[in-house]
C-alpha positions as CSV (number, residue, x, y, z in Angstrom):
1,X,-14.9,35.2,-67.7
2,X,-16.1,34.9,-71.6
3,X,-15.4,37.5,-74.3
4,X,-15.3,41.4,-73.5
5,X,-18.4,42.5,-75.6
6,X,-19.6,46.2,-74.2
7,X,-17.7,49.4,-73.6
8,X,-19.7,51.8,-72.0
9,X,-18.2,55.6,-71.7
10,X,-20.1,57.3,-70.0
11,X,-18.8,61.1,-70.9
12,X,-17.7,62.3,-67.4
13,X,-15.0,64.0,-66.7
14,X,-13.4,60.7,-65.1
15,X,-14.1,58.8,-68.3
16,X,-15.9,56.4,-66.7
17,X,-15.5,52.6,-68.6
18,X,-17.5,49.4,-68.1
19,X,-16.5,46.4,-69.4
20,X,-19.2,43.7,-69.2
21,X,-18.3,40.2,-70.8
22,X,-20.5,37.8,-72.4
23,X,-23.4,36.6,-69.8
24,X,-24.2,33.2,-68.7
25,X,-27.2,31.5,-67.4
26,X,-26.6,30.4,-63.5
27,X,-29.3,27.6,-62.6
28,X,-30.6,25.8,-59.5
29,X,-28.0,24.1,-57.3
30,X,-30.2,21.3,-57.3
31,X,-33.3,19.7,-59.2
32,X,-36.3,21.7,-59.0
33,X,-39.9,21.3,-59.6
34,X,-41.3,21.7,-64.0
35,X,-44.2,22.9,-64.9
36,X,-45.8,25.8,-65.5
37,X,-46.5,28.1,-62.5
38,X,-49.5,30.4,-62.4
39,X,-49.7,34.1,-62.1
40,X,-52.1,36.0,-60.6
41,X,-54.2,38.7,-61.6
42,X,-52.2,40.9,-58.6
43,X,-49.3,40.2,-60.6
44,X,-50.2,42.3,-64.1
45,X,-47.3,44.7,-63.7
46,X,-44.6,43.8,-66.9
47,X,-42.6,46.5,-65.9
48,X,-38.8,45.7,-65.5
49,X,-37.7,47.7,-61.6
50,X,-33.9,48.1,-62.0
51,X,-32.0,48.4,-58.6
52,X,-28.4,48.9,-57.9
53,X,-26.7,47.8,-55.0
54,X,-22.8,49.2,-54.0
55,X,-20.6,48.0,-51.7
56,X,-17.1,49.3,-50.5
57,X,-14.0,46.9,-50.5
58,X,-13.5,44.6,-47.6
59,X,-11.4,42.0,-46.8
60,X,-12.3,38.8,-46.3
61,X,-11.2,35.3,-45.3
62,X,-10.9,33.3,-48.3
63,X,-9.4,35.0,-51.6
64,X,-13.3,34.4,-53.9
65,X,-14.1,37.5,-55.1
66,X,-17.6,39.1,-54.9
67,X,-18.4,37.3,-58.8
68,X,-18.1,33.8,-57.1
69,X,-20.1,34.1,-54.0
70,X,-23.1,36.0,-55.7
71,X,-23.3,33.4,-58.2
72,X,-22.5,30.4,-56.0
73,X,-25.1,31.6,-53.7
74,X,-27.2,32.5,-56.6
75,X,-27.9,28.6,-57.6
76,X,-28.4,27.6,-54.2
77,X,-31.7,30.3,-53.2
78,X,-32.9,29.3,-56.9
79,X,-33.6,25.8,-55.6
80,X,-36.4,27.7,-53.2
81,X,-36.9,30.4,-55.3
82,X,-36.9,28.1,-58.5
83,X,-39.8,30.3,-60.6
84,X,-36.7,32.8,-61.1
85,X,-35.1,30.4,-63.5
86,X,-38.1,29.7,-65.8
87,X,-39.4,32.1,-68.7
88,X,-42.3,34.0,-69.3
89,X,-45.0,32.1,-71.5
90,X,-48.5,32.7,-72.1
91,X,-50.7,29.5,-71.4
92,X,-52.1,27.9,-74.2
93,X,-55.7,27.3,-73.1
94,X,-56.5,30.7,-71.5
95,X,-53.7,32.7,-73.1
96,X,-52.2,33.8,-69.5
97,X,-49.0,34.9,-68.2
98,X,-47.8,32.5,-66.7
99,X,-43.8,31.0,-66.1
100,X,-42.7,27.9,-67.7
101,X,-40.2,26.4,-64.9
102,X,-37.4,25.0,-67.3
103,X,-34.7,25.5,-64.9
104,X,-33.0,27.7,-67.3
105,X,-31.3,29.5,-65.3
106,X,-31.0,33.2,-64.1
107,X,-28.9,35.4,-66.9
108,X,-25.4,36.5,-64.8
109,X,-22.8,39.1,-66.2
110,X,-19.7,39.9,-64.6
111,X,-18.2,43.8,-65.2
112,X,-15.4,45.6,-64.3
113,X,-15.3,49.8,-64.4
114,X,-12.0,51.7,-64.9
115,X,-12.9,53.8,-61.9
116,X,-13.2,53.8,-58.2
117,X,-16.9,54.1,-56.7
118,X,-16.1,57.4,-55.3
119,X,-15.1,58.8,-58.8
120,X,-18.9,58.3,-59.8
121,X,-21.6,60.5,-59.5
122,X,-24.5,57.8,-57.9
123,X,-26.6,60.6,-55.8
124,X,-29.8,60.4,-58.2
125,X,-31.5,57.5,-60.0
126,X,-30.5,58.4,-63.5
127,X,-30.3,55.6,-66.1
128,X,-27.2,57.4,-68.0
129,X,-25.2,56.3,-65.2
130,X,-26.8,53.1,-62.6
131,X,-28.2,52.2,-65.7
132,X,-25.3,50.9,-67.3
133,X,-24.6,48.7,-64.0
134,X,-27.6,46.8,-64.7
135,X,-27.4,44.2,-67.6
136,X,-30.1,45.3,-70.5
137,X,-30.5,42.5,-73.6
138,X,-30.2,44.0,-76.8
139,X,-32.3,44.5,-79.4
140,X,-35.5,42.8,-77.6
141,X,-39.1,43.5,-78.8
142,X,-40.9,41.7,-76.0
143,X,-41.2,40.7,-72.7
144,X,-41.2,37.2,-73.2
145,X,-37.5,37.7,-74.8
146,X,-35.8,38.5,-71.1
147,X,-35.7,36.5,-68.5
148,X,-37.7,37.3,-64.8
149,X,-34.5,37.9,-63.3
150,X,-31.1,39.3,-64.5
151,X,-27.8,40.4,-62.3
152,X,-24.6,41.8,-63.1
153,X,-22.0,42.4,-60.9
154,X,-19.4,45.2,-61.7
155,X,-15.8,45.6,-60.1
156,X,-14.4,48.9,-59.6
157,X,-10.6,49.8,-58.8
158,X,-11.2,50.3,-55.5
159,X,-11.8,46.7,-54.9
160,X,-15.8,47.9,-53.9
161,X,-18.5,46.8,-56.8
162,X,-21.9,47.4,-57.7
163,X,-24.7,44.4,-57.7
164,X,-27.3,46.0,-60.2
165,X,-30.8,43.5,-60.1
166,X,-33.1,43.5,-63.2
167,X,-36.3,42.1,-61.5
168,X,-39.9,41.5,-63.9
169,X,-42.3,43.0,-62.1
170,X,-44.6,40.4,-62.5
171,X,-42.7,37.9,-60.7
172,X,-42.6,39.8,-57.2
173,X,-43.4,42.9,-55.9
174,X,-41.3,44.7,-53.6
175,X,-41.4,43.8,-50.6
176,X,-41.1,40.0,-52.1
177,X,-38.1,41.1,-53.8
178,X,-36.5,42.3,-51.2
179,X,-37.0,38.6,-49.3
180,X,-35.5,36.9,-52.2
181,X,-32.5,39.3,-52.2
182,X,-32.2,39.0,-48.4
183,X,-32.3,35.1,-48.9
184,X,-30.0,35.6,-51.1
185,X,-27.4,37.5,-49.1
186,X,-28.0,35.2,-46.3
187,X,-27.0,32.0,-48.5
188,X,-23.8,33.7,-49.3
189,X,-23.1,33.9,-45.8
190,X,-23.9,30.4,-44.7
191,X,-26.8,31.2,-43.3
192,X,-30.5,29.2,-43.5
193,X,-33.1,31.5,-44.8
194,X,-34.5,33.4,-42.2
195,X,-38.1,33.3,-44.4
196,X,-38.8,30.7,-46.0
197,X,-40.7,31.7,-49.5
198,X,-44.7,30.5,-50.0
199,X,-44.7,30.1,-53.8
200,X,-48.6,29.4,-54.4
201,X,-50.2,32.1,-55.9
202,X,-53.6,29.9,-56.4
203,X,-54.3,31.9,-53.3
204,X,-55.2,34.8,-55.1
205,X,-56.9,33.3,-58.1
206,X,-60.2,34.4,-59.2
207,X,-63.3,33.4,-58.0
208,X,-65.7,31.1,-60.0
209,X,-68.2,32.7,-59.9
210,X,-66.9,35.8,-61.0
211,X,-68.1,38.7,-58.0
212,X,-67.5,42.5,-59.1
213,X,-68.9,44.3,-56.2
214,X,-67.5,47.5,-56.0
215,X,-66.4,50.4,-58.4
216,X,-62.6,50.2,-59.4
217,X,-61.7,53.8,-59.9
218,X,-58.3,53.2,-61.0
219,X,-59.4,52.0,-64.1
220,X,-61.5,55.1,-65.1
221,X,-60.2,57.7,-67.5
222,X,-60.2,61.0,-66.3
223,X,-60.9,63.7,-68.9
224,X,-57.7,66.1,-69.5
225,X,-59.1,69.9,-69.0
226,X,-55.9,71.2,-68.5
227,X,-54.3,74.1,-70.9
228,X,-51.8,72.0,-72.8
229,X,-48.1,72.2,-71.6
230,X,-45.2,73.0,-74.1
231,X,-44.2,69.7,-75.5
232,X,-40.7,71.0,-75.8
233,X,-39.9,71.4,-72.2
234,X,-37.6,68.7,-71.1
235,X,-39.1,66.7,-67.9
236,X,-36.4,66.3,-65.4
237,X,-36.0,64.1,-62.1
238,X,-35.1,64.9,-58.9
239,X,-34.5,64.7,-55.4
240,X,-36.8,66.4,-52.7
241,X,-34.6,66.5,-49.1
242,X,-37.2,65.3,-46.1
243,X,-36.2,65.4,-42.8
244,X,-37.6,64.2,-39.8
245,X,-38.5,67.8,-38.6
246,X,-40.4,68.6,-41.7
247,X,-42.4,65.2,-41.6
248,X,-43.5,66.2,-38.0
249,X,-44.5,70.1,-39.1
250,X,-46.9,68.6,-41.7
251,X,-48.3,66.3,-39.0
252,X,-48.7,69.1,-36.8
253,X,-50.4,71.5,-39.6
254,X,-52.9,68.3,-40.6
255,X,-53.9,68.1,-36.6
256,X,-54.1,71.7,-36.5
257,X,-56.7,72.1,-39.0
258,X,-59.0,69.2,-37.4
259,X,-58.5,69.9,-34.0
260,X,-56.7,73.8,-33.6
261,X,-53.2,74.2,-32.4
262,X,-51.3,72.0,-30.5
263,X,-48.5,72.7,-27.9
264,X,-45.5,71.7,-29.7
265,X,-43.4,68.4,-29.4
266,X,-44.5,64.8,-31.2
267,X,-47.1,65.5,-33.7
268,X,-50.8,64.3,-33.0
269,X,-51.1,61.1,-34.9
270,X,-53.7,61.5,-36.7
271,X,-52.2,60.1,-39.9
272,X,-49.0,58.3,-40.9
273,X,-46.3,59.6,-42.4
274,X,-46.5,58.2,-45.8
275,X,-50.1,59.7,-46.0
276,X,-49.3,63.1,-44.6
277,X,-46.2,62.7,-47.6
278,X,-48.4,61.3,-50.3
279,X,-51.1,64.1,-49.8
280,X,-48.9,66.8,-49.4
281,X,-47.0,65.6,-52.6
282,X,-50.5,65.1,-54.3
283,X,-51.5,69.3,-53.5
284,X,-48.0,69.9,-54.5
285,X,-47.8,68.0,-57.8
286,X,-51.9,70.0,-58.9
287,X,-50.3,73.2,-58.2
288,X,-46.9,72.6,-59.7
289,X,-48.8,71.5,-63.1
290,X,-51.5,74.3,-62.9
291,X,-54.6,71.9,-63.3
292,X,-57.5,73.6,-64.2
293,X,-60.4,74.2,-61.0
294,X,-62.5,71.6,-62.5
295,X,-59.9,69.3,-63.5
296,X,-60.2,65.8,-62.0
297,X,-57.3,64.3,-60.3
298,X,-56.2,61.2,-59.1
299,X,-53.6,59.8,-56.9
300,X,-53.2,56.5,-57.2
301,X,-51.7,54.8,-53.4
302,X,-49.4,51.6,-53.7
303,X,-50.5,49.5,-50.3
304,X,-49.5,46.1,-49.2
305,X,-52.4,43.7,-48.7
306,X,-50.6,40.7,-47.0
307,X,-52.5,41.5,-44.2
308,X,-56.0,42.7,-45.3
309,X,-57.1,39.0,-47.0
310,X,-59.2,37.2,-44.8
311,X,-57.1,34.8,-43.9
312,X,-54.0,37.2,-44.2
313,X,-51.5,36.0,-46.9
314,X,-48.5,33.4,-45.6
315,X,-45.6,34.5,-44.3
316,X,-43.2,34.7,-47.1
317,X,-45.8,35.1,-49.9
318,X,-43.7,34.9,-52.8
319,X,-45.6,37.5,-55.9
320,X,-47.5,40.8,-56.2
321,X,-49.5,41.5,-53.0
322,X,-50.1,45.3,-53.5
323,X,-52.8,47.1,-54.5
324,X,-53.2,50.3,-56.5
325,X,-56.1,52.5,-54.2
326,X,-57.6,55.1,-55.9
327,X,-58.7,58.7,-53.9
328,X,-59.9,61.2,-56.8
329,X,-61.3,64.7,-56.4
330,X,-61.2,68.3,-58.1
331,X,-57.8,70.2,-58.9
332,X,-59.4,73.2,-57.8
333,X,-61.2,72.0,-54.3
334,X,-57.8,70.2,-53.0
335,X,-55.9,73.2,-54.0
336,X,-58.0,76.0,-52.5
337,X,-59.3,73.7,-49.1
338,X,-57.0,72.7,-46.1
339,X,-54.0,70.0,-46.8
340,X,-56.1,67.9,-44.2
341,X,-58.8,67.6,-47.3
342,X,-56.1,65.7,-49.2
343,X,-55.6,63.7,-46.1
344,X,-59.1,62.7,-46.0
345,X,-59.4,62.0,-49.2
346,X,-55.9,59.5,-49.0
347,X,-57.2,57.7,-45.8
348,X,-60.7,57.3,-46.7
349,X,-59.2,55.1,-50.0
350,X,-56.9,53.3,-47.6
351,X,-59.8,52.5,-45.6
352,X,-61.3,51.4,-48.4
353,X,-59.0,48.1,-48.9
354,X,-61.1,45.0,-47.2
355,X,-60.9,41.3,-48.9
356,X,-63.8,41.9,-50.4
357,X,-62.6,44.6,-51.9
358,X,-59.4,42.9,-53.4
359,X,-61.4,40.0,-54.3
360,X,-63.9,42.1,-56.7
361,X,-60.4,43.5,-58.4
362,X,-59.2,40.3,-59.2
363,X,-62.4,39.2,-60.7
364,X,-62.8,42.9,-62.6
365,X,-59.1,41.8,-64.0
366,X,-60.0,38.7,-65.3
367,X,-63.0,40.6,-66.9
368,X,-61.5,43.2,-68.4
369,X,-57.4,42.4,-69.0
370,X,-57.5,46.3,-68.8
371,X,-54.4,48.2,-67.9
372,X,-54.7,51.5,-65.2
373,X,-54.9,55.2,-67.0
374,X,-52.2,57.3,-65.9
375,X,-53.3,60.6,-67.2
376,X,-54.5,63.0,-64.1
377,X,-52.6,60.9,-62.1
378,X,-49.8,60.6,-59.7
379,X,-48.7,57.5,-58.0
380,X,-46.9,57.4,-54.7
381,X,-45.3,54.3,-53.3
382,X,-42.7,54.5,-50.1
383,X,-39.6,52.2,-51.2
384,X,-38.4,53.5,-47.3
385,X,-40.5,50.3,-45.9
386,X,-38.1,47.8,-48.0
387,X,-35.4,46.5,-46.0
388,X,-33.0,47.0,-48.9
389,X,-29.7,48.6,-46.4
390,X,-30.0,44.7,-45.0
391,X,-28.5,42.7,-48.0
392,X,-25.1,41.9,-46.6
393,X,-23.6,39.4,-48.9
394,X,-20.4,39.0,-46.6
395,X,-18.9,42.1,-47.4
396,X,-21.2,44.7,-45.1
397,X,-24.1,46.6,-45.8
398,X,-24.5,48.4,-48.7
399,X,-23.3,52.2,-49.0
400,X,-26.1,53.1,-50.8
401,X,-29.2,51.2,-52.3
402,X,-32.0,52.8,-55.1
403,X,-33.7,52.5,-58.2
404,X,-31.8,53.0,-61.5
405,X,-34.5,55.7,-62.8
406,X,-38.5,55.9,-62.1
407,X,-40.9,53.1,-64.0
408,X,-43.0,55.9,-65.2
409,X,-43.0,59.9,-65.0
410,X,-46.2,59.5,-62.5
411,X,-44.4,58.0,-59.8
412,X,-42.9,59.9,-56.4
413,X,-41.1,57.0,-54.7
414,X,-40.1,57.6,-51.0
415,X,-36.7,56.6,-50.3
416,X,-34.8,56.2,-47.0
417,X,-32.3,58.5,-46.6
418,X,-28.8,56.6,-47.1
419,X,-27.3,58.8,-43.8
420,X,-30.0,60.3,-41.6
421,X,-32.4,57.9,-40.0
422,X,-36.0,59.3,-40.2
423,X,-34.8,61.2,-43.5
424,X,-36.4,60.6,-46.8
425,X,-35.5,61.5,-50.2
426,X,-38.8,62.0,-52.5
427,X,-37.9,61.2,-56.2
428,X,-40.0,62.5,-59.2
429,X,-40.4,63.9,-62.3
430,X,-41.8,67.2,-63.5
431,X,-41.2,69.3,-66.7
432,X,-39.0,72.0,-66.1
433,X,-40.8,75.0,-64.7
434,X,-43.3,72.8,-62.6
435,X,-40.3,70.9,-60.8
436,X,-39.4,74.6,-59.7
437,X,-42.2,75.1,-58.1
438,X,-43.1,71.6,-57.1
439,X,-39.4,71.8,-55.3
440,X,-40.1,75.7,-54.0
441,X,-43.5,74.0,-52.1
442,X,-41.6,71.2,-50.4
443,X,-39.3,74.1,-49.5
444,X,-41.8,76.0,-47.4
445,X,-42.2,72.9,-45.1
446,X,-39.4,73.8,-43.6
């Protein structure tokens, strides 16, 4: 496998050890198209999502171990998916992001822990801990210095290991992602791909003439009226338990307050469930941090678009096809009106998103290059869509699927529970004293 070159302890009581060895650069099984490949403004996102992926021991019929067939299969979906094993460059006549499709290859570590997966503590993103199952380059200053795409696999002593994905957001978003990485899994099978990947993202360029028509509100900066918090007070992340039961209560409260009570049983739909979450967690989040009355805030909604272009995107779009929606409004009039004003407030942005709608963003990003504000903001994006419990590389499903920690303090992702179907788990983070009460309000649902 190369020279051992990391030891990783991690402080537990276990003394938890990883061992990674030097990596290597696994490249398409077959020739593949050069050039450079265009980026989209959709795909402005340089963020680097870190997943981890852990499966139990299981015997199979041939004696490769889990190493082998993920790589193996690995150079074979990088002959469809063959952007993965370029680099990141900037173009030299516009000064773009774009990839440079050498065929270098996708960076591959192999790991072994001194532990069995039971013995470690994987109930919470937390990047003390699934972070050291994901490979992490030294030492680099810039985007440009990693590669889109970097795996390692780690054994444990129970014969199970972890499959820990480094992806660049700007290659793929996530439900893209997940299609690579079930392409992926199905090539270690044997399988054909069951979708076939659309790699053009020309699709999305920008128009010529440029066309801003509407107002893009998730670029504005919202004034901070706020009393200032203590800077010493440690933000911490965590869990918020979400059963079915509860998602149907608030359904039933949001209906109640258009229409009056209802007779119990199924909730009137009058919303989804990830806006009757997203607003609740929105309220929640305004009252946890105090905001002042006046205060403007914004929640910022991650949607997929695939389907609202005219014509809708090809199956198998391959790149960033969501969209940041922006609903803002007063701390103090969401606080102190109905949760159904939230509601309204989060569908009328949804409703918002037309093509020509999208359209005017991409041509206000090619205008401005500007990145979105985060302060007064929350973002909420539901993960529980992604089909991530169906990446069966030939040894099952795996036991449990998530991020290694949250791209940025702002963000409540909504993740499938890894037992109870209709269960979510809502991660975030909050200082200290307004995760309390932040946690106390989700409580009351119940």
């Amino acid at each position: 496998m190369g020279n051992y070159v990391e030891d990783y302890d991690y402080g537990y009581d276990h003394h938890l050890t990883v061992k990674k060895w030097e990596p290597v650069l696994v490249t398409p099984a077959e020739e593949t198209k050069k050039g450079i490949y265009f980026l989209s403004n959709v795909d402005e996102d340089e963020t680097l999502v870190r997943t981890i992926y852990c499966y139990q021991h299981k015997k199979t019929n041939d004696d490769h171990g889990p190493s082998e067939v993920i790589k193996n299969a690995l150079s074979k979906v990088l002959v469809h998916y063959y952007p993965l094993a370029g680099r990141l460059v900037t173009t030299a006549d516009e000064g773009r992001l774009a990839v440079d499709c050498t065929g270098e290859g996708v960076l591959f570590v192999e790991a072994e822990a001194n532990c069995t997966l039971g013995s470690v503590d994987f109930s919470r993103p937390d990047a003390e801990t699934r972070g050291k199952l994901v490979y992490e380059i030294p030492g680099v200053k810039s985007i440009f210095e990693i590669p889109p795409l970097m795996i390692q696999v780690t054994k444990f002593k129970c014969g199970g290991f972890v499959l820990g994905v480094s992806f660049n957001h700007l290659t793929a978003d996530g439900q893209a992602a997940m299609e690579f990485i079930n392409s992926w899994a199905e090539t270690a099978r044997g399988l054909p791909l069951s979708v076939q990947p659309y790699l053009d993202r020309t699709l999305l360029k920008a128009r010529n003439p440029l066309k801003i028509e509407y107002h893009h509100a998730e670029y504005d900066v919202l004034e901070d009226k706020s009393t200032p918090r203590n800077n010493k007070e440690e933000t911490i992340y965590d869990y918020i338990y979400i059963n079915e039961q509860m998602i149907q209560k608030l359904k039933r409260q949001i209906a109640a307050e258009i229409h009056g009570p209802s007779p119990p049983g199924p909730a009137v739909r009058l919303c989804s469930s990830y806006v009757a979450l997203s607003a609740f967690a929105w309220r929640a989040r305004a009252k946890a941090l105090k905001m002042a009355a006046d205060q403007e805030t914004r929640i910022l909604l991650v949607v997929n678009t695939r389907d609202k272009f005219n014509p809708p995107l090809p199956k198998g779009y391959f790149g960033n096809a969501v969209k940041f929606i922006s609903a803002v409004t007063l701390a103090g009039d969401m606080v102190d009106k109905p949760l159904s004003y939230a509601v309204g407030k989060v569908q009328e942005a949804i409703r918002s998103v037309t093509d020509s709608q999208l359209r005017s963003g991409i041509d206000y990003y090619e205008v401005h290059k500007t990145k979105r504000p985060m302060g007064c903001t929350m973002i909420s994006t539901a993960w529980s869509r992604l089909a991530f419990g169906s990446t069966d590389f030939g040894w099952g499903e795996p036991i449990m699927t998530g991020p290694v920690e949250l791209p940025v303090d702002e963000v409540i992702i909504f993740l499938a529970h890894p037992k109870e179907k209709g269960s979510l788990n809502a991660y975030a983070g909050l200082p200290t004293s307004a995760m309390r009460t932040f946690q106390k309000l989700w409580g009351e649902i119940v």
